[in-house]
N, C-alpha and C positions, 0 to 999 in steps of 0.2 A: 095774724100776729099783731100784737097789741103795741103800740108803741108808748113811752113812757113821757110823762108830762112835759119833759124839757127836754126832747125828743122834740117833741110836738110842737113845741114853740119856738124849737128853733127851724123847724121848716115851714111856719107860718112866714117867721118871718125874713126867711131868704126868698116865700114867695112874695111878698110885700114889695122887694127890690125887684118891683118888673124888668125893668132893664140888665137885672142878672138874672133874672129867671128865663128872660126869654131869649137873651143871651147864650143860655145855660143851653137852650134847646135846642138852638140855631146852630153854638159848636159839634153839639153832640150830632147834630144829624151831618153838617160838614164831615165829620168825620167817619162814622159810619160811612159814606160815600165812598170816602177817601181810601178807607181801610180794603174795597174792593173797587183798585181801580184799573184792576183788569179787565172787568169787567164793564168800567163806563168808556176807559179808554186805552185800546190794543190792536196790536195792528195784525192779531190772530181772530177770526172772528168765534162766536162764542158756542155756535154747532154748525155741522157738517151734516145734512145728508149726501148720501152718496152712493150712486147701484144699491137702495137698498136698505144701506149699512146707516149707522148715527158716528160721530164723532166730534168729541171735543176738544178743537187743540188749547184752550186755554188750560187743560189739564194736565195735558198729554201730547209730545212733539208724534206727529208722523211724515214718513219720508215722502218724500214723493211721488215716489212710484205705489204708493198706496192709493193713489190717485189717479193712476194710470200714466206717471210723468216716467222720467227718463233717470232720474238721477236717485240715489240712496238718502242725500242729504235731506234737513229737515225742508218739508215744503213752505215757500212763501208765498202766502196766500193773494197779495197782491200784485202777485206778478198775473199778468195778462193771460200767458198759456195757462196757468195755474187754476186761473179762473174760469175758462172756457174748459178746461178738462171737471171741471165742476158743475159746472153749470150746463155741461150736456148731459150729465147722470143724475143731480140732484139742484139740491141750491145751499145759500151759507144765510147766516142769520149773524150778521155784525153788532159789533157794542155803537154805543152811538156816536162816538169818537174813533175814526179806524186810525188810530197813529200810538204808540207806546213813546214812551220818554226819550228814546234814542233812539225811535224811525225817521227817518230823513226820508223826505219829501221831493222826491226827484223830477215831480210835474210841475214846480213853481212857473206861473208866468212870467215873474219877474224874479231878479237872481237874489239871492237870499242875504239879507233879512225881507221877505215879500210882507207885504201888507195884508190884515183879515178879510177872510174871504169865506166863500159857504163850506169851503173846506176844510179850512184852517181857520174857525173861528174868531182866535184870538192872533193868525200870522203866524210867522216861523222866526225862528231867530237865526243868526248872521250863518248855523250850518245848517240852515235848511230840517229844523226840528219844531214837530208843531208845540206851540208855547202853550197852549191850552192844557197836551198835555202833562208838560212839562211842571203845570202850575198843579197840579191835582197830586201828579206824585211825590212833587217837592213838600206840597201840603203834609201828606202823611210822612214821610222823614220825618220832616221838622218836627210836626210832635211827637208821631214817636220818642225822636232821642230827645226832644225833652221831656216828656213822660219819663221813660227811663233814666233820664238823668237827674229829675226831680224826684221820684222816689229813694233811687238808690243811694243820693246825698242827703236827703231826709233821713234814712236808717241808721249812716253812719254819725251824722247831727246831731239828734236824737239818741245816741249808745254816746256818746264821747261828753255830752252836757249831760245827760244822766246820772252818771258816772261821777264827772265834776262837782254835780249839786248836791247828791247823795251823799256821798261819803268826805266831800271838803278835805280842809286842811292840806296836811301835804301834795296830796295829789290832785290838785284843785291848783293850787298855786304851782305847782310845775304845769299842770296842760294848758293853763291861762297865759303864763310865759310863752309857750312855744307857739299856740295859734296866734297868739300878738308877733312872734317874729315869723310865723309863715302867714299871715297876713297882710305883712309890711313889705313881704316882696312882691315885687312889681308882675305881679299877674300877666298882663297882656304879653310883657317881652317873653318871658318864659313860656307863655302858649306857643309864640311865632317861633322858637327857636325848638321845643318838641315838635312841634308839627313839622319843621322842616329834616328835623333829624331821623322822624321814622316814617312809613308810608302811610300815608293818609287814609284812614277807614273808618267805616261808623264805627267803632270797638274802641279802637284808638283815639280817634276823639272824645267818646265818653269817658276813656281811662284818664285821658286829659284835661279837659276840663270837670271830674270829677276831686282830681288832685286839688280844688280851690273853691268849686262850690258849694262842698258839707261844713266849711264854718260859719256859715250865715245864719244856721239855726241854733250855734250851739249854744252862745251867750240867752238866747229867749226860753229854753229847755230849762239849761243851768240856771236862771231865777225860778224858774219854776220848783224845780226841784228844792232848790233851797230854802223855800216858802214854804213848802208843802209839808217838807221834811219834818216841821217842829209842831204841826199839826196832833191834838191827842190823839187820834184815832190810827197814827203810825207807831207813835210812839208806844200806844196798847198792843199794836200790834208785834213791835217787838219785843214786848216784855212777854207776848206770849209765846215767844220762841218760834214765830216765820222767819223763814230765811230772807236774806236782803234784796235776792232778787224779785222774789213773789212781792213784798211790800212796795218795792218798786214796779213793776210789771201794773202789781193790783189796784195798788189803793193812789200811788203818787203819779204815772202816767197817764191817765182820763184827765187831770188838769193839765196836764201841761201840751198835751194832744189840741186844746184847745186856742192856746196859741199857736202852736206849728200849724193848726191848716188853713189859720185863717193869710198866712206866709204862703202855703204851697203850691196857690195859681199865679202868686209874683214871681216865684222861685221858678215856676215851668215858663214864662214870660221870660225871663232874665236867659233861661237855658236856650229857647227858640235865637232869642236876641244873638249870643256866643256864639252858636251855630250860623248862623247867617251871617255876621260880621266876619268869622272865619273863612267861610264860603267866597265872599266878599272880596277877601285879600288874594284868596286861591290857595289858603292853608288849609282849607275844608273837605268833603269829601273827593273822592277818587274822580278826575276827568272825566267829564261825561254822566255824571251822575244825573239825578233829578234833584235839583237844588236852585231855592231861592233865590237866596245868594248869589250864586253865581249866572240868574238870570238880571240881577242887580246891574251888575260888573257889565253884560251886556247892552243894557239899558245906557251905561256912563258908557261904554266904549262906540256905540251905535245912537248916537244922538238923532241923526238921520231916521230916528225909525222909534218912534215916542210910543209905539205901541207897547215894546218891551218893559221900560222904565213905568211906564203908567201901569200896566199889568200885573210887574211885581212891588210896585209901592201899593197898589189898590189888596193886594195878596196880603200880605204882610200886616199892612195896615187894618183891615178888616180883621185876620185873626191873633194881632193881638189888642186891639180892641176889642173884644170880644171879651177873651182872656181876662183882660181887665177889668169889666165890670162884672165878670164873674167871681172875681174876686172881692170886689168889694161888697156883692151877695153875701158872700160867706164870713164876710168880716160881721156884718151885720146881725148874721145869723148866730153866731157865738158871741156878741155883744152883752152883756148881763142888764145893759141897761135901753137897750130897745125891748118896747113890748107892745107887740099885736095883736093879743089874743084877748 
């Protein structure tokens, strides 16, 4: 596959921006990681021989008595009996962190929050949860729901300045009105009073702060469009009788695309940001989650135990720095007047 001249030169020169390319590589493999972290960190180990047989419970729950135990319910691997009914028939093959986001740790030396140990690499927090892996799962949330909450505010962004910039006049001047007056309302209190009014979920929170995050792009889309729109090569096109949305789709979106993405690693930075400050407050996800944030909140409530605080500022910190000079990669990269080739 052939790539096209300016194609070409704009991935010359988002490689030029070393520190977003290599940024670029660093997230991506973070995340990858992240994406299976059942597999770096679970307090199920990852195969089972056994009389024989293979088994994987990171796939698939089996009871106990599949083991030879005593009870129907799902076997826990780390129970002692559990383990010697194993390990006199076969052996297990562990991830290399044995604890999941919500194992609690009930061999602490010291009472919990304990300090890192060869077990607990990064310690546990105030209920006795190992914070390593608490850091790895909170990882993938967070982006995820900002990924998903940066595209899906992108689309509607994107469709709503389109629209505006296209076609103007009256209806330009009514949605310009109304995102200046949903704008002008005070954002943060109306998160804090949704959130406390319905039950806290990743669903919900994205239905929530997605109510505030699709105007960011609309005003950058709407010039676009309204630039582009008096351009000859639309305007032929619609004397030749295309429909409004293909001239739009076709010929006037590739410009304007080009602003939105050099926005859409701030816009997933700003989304991580929401998420966590929410988390933060304890309007964030469900008790007990894997969440940043609310490793944060432990860090302030456990001063006593700097591991915490330093682990999710060092967390945080690291990915959305990251974040950030990936961005300004891509600024770079669609820049018309950088050139490295």
């Amino acid at each position: 596959m052939t790539l096209s001249p300016i194609t070409q030169r704009r991935l010359a020169q988002f490689k030029a921006n070393k520190r977003g390319f290599y940024s670029f590589w660093i997230f991506l493999t973070l995340l990858v990681l992240c994406v299976g972290a059942e597999f770096i960190s679970n307090d199920k180990p990852l195969l089972v021989k056994y009389d024989g047989g293979y088994y994987t419970p990171v796939f698939k729950n089996y009871p106990e008595t599949q083991f030879g135990g005593d009870f129907e319910t799902e076997a826990d691997y780390r129970d002692p009996f559990v383990k010697d009914l194993i390990n006199e028939k076969g052996w297990m093959v562990w991830p290399l962190i044995r604890f999941s986001y919500d194992t609690i740790n009930y061999d602490l030396p010291t009472p919990a929050p304990s300090k890192p140990t060869l077990e607990n690499i990064l310690g546990t927090d105030d209920q006795g949860r190992d914070v390593a892996a608490r850091v790895i799962y909170g990882f993938r949330i967070s982006v995820l729901f900002g990924l998903a909450l940066t595209i899906i505010s992108s689309i509607i962004g994107i469709t709503a300045g389109a629209f505006q910039g296209y076609y103007g006049g009256r209806l330009d001047l009514i949605m310009q009105r109304v995102i200046e007056v949903w704008s002008s309302l005070p954002s943060l209190y109306i998160l804090i009073i949704f959130s406390a009014m319905f039950i806290p979920g990743f669903w919900t929170l994205l239905f929530i702060l997605l109510l505030f995050s699709w105007v960011g792009l609309v005003d950058v889309v709407r010039a676009e469009f309204l630039r582009t729109r008096n351009f000859d090569y639309v305007k032929a096109a619609n004397a030749l009788g295309v429909s409004n949305l293909t001239i739009m789709r076709r010929h006037v979106l590739p410009n304007a695309m080009v602003a939105t993405l050099t926005l859409m690693p701030f816009i997933l930075t700003g989304s991580i940001t929401a998420l966590t400050s929410l988390d933060f407050l304890g309007l964030g996800l469900p008790p007990g989650s894997a969440s940043l944030g609310e490793l944060l909140a432990q860090g302030k409530n456990n001063l006593q135990a700097p591991w915490l605080g330093i682990t999710a500022f060092l967390s945080l910190a690291i990915m959305l720095s990251l974040l950030t000079f990936i961005g300004e990669a891509v600024r770079d990269a669609f820049d018309p007047r950088k050139t490295n080739l």
